[in-house]
N, CA, C and O of each residue as an XYZ file, in Angstrom:
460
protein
N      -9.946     64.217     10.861
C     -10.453     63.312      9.852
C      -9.370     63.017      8.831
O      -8.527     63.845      8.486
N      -9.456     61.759      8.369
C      -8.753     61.606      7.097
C      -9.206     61.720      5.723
O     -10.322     61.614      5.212
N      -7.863     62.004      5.181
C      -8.085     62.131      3.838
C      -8.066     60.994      2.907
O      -8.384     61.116      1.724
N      -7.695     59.891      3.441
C      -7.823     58.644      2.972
C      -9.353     57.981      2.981
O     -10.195     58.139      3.865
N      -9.489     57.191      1.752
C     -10.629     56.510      1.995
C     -10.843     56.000      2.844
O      -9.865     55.690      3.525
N     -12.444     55.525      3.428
C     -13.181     54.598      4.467
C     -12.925     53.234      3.404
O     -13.092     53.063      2.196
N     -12.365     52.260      4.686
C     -12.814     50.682      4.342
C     -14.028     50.443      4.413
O     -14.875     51.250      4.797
N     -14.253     49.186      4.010
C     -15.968     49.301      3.358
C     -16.947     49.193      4.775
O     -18.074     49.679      4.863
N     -16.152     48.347      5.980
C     -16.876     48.313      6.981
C     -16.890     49.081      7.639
O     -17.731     49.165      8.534
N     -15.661     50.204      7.378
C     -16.365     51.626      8.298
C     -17.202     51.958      7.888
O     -18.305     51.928      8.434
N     -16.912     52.467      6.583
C     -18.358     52.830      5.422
C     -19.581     52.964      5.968
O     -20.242     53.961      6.259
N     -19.846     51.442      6.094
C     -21.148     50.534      6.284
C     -21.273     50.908      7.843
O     -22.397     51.358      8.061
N     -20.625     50.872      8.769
C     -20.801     51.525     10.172
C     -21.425     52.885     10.186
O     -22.540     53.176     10.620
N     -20.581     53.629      9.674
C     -21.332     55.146      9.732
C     -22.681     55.448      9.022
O     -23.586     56.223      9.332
N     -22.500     54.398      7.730
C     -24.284     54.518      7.236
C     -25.144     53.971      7.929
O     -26.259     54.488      7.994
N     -24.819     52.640      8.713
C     -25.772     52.279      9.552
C     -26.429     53.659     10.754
O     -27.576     54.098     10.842
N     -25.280     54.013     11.476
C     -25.633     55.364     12.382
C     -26.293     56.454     11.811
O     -27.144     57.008     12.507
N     -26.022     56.977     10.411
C     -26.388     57.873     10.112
C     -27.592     58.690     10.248
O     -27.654     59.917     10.324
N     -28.665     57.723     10.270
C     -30.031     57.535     10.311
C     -31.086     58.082     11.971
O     -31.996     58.829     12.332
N     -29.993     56.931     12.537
C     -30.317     56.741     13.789
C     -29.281     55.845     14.700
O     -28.562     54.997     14.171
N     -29.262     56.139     16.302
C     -28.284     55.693     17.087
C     -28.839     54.253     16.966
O     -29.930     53.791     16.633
N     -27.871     53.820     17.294
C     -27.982     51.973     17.394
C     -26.923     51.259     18.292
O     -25.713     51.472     18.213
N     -27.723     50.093     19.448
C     -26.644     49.492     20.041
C     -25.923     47.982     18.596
O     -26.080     47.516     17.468
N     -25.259     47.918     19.672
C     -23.796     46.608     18.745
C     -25.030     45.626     18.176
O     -25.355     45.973     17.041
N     -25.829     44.437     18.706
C     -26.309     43.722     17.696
C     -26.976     44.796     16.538
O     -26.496     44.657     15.413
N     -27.994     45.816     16.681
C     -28.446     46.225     15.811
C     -27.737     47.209     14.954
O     -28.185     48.005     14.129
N     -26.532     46.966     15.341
C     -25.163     47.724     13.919
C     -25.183     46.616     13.451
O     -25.849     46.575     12.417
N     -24.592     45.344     13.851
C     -24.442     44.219     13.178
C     -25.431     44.268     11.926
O     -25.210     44.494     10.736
N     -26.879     43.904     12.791
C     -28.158     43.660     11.506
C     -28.395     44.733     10.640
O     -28.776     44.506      9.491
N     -28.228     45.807     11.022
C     -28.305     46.731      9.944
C     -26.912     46.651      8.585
O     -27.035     46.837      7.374
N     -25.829     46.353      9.280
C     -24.946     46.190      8.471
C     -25.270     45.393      7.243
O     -25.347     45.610      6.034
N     -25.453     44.206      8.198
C     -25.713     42.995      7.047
C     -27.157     43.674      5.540
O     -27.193     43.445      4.331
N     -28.040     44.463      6.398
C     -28.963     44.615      5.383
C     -28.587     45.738      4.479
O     -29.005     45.829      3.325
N     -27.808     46.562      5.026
C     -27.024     47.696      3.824
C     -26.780     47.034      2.847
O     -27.116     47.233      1.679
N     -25.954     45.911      3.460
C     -24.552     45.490      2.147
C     -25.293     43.696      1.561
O     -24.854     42.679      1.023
N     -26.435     44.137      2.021
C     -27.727     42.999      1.364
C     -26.881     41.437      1.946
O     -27.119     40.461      1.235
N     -26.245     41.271      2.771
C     -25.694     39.840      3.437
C     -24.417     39.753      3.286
O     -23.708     38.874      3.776
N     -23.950     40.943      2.387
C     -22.636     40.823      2.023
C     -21.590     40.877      2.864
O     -20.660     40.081      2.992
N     -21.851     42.028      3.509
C     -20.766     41.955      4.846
C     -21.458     41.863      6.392
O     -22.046     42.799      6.934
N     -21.292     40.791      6.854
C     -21.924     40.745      8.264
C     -20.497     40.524      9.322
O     -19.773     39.534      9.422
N     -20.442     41.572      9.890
C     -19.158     41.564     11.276
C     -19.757     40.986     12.287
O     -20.954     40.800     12.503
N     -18.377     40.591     13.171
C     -18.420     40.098     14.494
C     -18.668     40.747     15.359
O     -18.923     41.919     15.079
N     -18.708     40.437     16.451
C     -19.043     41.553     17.443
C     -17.828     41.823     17.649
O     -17.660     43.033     17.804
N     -16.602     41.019     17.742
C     -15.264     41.673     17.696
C     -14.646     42.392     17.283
O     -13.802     43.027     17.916
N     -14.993     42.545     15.583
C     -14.511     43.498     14.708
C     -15.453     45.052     15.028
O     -15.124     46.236     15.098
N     -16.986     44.172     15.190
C     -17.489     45.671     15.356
C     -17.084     46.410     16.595
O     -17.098     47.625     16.402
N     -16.732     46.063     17.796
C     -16.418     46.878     18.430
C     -15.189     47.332     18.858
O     -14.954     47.872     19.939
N     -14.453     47.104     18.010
C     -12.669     47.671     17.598
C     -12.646     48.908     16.631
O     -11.920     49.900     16.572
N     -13.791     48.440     15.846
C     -13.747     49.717     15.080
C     -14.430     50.663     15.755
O     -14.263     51.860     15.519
N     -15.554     50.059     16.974
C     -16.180     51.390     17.828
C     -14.967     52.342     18.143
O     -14.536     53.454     17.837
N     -14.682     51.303     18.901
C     -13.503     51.978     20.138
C     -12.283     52.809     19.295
O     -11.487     53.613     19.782
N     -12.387     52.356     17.842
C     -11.315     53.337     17.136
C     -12.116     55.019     16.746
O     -11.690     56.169     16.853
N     -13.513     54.410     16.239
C     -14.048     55.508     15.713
C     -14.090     56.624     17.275
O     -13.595     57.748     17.368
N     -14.870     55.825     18.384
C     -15.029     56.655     19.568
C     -13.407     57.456     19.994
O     -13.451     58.590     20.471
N     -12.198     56.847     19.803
C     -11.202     57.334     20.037
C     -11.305     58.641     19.395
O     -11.398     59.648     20.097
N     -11.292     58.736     17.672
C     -11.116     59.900     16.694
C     -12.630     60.662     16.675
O     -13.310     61.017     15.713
N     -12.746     60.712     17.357
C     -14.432     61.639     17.819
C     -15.041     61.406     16.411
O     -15.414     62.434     15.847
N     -15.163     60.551     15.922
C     -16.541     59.956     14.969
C     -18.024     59.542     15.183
O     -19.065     59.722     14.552
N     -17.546     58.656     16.810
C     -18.840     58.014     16.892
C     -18.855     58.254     18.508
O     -17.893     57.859     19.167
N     -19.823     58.827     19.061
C     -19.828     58.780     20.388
C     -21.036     58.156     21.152
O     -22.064     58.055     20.483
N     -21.075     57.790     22.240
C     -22.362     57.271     23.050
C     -23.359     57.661     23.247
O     -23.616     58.288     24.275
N     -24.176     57.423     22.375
C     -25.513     58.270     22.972
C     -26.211     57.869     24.744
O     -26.562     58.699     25.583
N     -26.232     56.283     24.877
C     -26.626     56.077     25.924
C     -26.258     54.632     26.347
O     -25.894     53.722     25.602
N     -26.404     54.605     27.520
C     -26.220     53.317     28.016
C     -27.576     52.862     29.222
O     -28.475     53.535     29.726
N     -27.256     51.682     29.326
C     -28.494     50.467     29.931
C     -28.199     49.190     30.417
O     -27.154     48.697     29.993
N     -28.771     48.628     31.094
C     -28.464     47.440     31.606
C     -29.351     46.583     31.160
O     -30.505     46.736     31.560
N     -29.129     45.755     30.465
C     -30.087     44.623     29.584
C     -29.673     43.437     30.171
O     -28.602     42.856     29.999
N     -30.934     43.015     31.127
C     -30.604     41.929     31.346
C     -29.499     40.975     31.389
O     -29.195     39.929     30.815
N     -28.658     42.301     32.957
C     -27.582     42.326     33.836
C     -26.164     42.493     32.709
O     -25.013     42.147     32.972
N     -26.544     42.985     31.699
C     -25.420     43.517     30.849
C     -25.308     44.594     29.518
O     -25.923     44.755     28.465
N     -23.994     45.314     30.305
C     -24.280     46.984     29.828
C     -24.221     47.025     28.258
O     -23.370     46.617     27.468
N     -26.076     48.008     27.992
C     -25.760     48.103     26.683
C     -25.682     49.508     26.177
O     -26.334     50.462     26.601
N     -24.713     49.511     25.121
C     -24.313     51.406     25.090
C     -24.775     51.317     23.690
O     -24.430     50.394     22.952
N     -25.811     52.590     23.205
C     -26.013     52.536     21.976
C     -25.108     53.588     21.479
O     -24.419     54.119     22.350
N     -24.922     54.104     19.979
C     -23.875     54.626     19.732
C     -24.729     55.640     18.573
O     -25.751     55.540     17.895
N     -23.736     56.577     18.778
C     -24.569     57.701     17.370
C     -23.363     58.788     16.834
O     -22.749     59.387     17.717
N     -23.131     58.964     15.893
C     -22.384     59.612     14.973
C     -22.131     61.198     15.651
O     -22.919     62.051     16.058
N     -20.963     61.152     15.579
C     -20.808     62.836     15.617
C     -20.868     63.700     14.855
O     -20.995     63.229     13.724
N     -20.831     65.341     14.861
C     -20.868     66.182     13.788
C     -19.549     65.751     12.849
O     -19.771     65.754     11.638
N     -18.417     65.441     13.210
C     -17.295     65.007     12.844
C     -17.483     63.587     11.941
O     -16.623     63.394     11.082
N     -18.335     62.793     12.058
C     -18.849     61.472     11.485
C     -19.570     61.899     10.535
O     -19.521     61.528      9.363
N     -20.261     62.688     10.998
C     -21.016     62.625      9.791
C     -20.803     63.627      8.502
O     -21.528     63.541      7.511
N     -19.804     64.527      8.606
C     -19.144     65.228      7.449
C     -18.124     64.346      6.992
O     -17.742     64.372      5.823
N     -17.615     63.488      7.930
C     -16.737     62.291      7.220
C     -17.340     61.463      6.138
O     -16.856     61.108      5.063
N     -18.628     61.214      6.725
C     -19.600     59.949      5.939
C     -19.809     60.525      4.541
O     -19.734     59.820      3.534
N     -20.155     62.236      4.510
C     -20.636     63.200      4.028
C     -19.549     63.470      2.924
O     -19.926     63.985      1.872
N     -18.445     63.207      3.068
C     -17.170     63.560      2.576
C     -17.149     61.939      1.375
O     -17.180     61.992      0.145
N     -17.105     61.015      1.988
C     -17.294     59.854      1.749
C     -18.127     59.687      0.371
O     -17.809     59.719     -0.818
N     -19.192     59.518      0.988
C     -20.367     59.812     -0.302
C     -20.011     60.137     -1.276
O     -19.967     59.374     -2.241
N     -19.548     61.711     -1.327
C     -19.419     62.728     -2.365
C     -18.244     62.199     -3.406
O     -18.269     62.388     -4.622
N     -17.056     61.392     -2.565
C     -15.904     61.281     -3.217
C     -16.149     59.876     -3.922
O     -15.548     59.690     -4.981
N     -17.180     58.622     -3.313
C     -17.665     57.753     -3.946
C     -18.426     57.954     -5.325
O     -18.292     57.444     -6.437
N     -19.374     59.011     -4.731
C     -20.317     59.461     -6.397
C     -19.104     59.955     -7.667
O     -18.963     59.387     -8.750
N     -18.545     60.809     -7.316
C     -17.256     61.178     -7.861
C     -16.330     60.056     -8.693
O     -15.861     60.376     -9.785
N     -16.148     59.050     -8.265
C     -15.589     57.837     -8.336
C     -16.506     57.417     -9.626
O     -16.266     57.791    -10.774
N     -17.575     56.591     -9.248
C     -19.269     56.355     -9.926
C     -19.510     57.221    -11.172
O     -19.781     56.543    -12.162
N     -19.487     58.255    -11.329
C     -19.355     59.192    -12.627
C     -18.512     59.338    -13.176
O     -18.763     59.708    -14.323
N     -16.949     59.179    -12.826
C     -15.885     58.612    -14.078
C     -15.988     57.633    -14.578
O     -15.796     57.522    -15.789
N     -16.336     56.571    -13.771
C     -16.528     55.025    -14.257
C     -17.293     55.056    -15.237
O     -17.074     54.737    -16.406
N     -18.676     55.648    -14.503
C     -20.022     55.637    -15.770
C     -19.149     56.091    -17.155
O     -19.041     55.346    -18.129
N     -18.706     57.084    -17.095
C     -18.582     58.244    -18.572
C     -17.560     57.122    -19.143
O     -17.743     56.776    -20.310
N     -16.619     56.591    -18.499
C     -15.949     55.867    -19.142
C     -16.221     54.419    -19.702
O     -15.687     54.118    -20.769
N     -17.034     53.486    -19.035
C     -17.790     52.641    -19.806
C     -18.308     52.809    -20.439
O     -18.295     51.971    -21.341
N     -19.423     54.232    -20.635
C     -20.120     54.352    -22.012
C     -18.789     54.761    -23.070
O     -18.943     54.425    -24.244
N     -17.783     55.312    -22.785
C     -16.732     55.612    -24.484
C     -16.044     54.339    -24.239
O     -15.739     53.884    -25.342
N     -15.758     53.758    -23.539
C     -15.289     52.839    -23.757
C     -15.711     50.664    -23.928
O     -15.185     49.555    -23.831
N     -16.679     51.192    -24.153
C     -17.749     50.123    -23.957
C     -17.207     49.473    -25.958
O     -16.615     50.086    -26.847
N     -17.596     48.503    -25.931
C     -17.713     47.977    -27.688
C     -18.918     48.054    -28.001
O     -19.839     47.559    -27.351
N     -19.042     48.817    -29.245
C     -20.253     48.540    -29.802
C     -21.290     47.142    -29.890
O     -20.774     46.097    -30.286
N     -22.744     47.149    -29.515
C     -23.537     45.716    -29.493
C     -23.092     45.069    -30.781
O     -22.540     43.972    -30.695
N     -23.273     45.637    -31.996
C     -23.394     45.175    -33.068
C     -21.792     45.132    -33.744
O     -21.544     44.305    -34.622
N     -20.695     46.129    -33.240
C     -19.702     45.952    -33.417
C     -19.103     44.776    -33.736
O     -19.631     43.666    -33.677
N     -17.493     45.146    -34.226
C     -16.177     43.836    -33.725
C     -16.145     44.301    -32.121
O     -16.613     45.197    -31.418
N     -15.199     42.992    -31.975
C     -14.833     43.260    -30.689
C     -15.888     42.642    -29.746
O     -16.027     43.257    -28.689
N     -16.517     41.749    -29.887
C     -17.055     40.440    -29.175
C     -16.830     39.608    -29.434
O     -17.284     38.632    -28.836
């Protein structure tokens, strides 16, 4: 695993799995509803980042199927994914609570100068 941050669409990949396994369109739609429309991937991008995550034992296959004469593999997080995701989180909230503490001292008073 790395010690570097997740880009936002890995991010959003592993939270989609987190939950539950999911094939490629329904990573897509879940994506989109995480990040409320904000980020919706291709099927190209999403499955580059499969094939990267499946490379670094993140995300592995739960199963595969033939859907109407074409193979569908759903996908589900590894123990390794999900202490990543887990890792993730923690260092985001982390992030989120300096910010907070620091907008409130550093915020201008309502009634203040300095508007």
């Amino acid at each position: 695993m790395s010690a570097r941050s997740l880009q936002e669409p890995t991010l959003l990949l592993l939270t989609a799995l987190a939950d539950e396994p999911r094939y490629g369109y329904a990573l897509i739609q879940e994506i989109a509803a995480i990040s409320h429309g904000r980020v919706r991937l291709r099927a190209g991008t999403l499955y580059g980042a499969l094939n990267r995550l499946l490379t670094q034992g993140i995300v592995r296959v739960e199963s595969e199927e033939v859907v109407g004469s074409r193979l569908r593999r759903t996908y589900a997080l590894t123990d390794d994914g999900y202490a990543l995701l887990a890792a993730e989180a923690d260092r985001l909230r982390a992030t989120a609570e300096v910010a907070q503490r620091r907008i409130a001292l550093g915020r201008p008073s309502q009634n203040g100068a300095g508007a």
